[in-house]
C-alpha positions in Angstrom: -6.2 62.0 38.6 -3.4 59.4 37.4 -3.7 56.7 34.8 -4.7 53.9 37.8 -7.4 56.3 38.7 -8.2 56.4 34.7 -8.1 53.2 34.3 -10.6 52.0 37.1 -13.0 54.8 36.8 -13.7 54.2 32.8 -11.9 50.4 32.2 -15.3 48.9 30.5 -15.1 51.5 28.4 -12.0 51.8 27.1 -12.2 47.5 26.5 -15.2 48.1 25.0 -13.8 50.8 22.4 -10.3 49.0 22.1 -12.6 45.7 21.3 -14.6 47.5 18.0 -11.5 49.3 17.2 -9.5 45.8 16.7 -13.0 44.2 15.2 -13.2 46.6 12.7 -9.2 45.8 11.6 -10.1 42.6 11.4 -13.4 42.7 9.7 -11.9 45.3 7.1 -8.8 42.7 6.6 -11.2 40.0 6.4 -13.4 41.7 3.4 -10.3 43.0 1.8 -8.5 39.6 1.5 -11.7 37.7 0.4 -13.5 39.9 -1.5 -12.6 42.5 -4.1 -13.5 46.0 -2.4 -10.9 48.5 -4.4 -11.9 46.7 -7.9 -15.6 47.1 -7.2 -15.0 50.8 -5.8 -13.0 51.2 -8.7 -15.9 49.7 -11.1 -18.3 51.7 -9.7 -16.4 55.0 -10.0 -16.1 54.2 -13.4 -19.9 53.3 -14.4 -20.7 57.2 -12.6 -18.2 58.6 -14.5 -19.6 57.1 -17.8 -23.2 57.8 -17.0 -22.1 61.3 -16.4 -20.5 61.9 -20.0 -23.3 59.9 -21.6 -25.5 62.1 -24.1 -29.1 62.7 -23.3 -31.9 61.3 -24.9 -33.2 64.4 -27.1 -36.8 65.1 -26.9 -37.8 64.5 -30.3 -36.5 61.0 -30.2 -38.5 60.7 -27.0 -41.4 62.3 -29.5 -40.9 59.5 -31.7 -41.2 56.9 -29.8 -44.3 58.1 -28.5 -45.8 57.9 -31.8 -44.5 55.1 -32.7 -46.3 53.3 -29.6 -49.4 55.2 -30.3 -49.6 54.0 -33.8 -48.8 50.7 -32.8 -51.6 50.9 -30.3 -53.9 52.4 -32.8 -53.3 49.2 -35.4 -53.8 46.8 -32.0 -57.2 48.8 -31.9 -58.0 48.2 -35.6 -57.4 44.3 -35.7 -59.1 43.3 -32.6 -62.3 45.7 -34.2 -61.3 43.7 -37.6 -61.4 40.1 -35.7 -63.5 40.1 -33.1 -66.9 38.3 -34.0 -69.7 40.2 -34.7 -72.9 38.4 -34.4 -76.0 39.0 -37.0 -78.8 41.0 -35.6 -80.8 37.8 -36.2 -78.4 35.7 -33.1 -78.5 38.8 -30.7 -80.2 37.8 -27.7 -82.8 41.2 -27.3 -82.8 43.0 -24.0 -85.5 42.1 -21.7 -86.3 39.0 -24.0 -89.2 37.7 -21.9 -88.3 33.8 -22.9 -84.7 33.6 -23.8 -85.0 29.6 -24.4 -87.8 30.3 -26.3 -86.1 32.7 -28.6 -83.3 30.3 -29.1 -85.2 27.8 -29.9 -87.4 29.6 -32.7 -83.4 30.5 -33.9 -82.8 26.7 -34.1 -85.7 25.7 -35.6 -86.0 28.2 -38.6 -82.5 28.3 -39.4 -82.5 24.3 -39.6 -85.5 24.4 -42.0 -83.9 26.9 -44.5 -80.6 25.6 -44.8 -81.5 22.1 -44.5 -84.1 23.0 -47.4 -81.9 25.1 -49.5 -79.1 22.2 -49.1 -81.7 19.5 -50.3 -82.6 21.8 -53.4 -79.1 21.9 -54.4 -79.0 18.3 -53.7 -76.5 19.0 -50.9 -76.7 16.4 -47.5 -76.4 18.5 -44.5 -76.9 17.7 -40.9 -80.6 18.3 -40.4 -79.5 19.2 -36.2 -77.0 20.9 -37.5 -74.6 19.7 -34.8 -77.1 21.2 -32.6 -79.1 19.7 -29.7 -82.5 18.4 -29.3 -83.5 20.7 -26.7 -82.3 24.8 -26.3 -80.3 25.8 -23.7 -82.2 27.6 -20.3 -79.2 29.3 -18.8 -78.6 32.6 -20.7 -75.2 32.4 -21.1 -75.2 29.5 -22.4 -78.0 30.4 -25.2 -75.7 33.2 -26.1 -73.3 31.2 -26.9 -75.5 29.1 -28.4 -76.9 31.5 -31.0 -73.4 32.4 -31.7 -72.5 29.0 -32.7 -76.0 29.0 -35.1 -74.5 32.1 -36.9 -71.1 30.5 -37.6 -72.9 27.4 -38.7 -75.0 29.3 -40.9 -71.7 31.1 -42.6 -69.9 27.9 -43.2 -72.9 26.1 -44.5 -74.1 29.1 -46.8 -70.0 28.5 -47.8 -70.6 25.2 -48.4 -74.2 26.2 -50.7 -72.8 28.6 -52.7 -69.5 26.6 -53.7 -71.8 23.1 -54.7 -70.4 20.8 -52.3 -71.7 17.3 -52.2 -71.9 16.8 -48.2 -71.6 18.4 -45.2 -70.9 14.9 -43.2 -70.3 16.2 -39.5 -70.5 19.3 -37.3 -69.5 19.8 -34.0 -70.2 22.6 -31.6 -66.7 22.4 -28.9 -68.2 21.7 -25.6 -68.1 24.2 -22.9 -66.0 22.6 -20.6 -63.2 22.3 -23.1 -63.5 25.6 -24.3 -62.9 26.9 -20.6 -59.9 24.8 -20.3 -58.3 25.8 -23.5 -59.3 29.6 -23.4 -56.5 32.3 -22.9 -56.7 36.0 -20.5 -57.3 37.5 -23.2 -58.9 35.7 -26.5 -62.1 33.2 -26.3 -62.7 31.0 -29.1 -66.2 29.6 -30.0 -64.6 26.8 -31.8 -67.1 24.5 -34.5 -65.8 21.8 -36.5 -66.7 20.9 -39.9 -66.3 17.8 -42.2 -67.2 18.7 -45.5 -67.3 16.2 -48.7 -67.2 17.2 -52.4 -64.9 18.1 -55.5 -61.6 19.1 -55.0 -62.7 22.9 -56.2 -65.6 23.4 -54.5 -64.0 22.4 -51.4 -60.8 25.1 -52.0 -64.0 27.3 -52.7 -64.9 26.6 -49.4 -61.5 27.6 -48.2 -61.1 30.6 -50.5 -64.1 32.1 -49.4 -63.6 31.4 -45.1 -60.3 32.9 -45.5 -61.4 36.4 -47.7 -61.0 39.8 -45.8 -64.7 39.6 -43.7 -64.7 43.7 -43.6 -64.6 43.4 -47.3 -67.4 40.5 -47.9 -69.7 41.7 -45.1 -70.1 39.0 -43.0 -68.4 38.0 -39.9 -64.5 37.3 -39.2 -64.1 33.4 -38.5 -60.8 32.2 -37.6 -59.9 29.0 -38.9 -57.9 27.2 -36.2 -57.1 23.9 -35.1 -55.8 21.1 -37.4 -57.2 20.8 -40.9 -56.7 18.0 -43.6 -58.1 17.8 -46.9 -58.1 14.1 -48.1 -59.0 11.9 -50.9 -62.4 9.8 -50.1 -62.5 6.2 -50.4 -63.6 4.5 -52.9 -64.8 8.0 -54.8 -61.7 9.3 -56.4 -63.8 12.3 -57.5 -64.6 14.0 -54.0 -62.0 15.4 -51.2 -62.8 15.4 -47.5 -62.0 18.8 -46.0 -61.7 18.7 -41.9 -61.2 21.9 -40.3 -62.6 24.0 -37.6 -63.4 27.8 -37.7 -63.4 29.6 -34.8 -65.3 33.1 -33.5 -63.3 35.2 -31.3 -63.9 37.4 -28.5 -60.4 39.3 -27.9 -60.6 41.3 -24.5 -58.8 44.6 -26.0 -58.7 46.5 -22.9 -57.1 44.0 -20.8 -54.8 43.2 -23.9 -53.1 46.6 -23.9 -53.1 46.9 -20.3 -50.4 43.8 -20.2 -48.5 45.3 -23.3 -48.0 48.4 -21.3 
């Protein structure tokens, strides 16, 4: 067989080859002239080379860390225990309460009457709703979170006794709907807001005593958030008006260390 014969017998392929022959020249020309392949290569080569000499992590530094993490996670554990609110007994809606509303509303009613009473017989003006509602909540949620807000109130207030105030002039339960728009993943905030009149002292007193260590007095941890002033009164240069607003938390600890990790 001569080249003619060749030539008719395989010509589409022998086109075909000579064709991704040349358009590999020219595609390799192409990327060569416009882009830097040999400095790249040479980049690479390098960076292997480096990771190759490069001295492994030892094991007790790996053990370290560990710790480290595990401690870290163990002080996470302690503070959200520390901070988290922890209701009384006496604001604990029971299991298999037959009448939640009901329930709530004996709450309301009783605590009212004492602190509204004790106030008077210290000659201390307080609320007598308490910021509170005419009528209890029905859904149970909702009287959950109701009887939470009763035992803040009752801290502050019992605060506000002990350290011989003059007034308690407003308080404010933050209504649901804001609460849900404000809330993070992770933290929820029953947020109350207090205006509280009286000497200068007795309201720091107030302060002091909202910002001790709650594992060491006892009594619940309340977070005092939000903006708070503390201002002269008009026209009674004796008494200071203290706004601020205390909040109890609810910090989801599970899902908080699952985003850490």
């Amino acid at each position: 067989m001569d080249l003619t014969d060749l030539w008719q017998e395989h010509k589409k392929f022998i086109l075909a080859t000579v064709g991704a022959t040349l358009l590999l020249l020219v595609g390799r020309g192409v990327i060569s002239a416009n882009y830097p392949v040999a400095s790249v290569r040479a980049s690479a080569n390098r960076t292997n080379a480096n990771l190759a000499r490069a001295e492994e992590v030892k094991s007790g530094t790996v053990g370290d860390v560990r710790a480290e993490v595990d401690e870290l996670r163990g002080r996470l554990t302690s503070l959200v225990q520390e901070m988290s609110f922890r209701p009384d007994e006496l604001f604990v809606l029971p299991p298999g309460e037959p009448n939640p509303t009901a329930f709530c509303w004996r709450r309301i009613r009783d605590l009212q009457q004492v602190l509204v009473d004790e106030a008077e017989r210290r000659d201390i003006r307080v609320p007598e709703k308490l910021g509170l509602e005419d009528a209890a909540p029905t859904d149970p949620e909702e009287i959950r979170r109701t009887l939470r807000a009763l035992n803040v109130i009752q801290n502050v207030v019992l605060a506000c006794i002990d350290a011989d105030v003059r007034r308690i002039q407003r308080i404010r339960i933050e209504e649901e709907a804001r609460r849900r728009a404000s809330r993070s993943p992770f933290v929820q905030e029953l947020r109350v807001e207090f205006e509280i009149l009286g000497g200068e002292r007795a309201v720091r007193t107030v302060l002091a005593s909202l910002s001790e260590d709650a594992s060491r007095l006892g009594t619940p941890y309340l977070s005092i958030t939000g903006p708070t002033s503390l201002t002269p009164v008009t026209g009674n240069r004796d008494q200071v008006a203290l706004r601020l607003t205390v909040a109890a938390l609810t910090i989801a600890a599970d899902d908080l260390e699952e985003a850490e990790g």
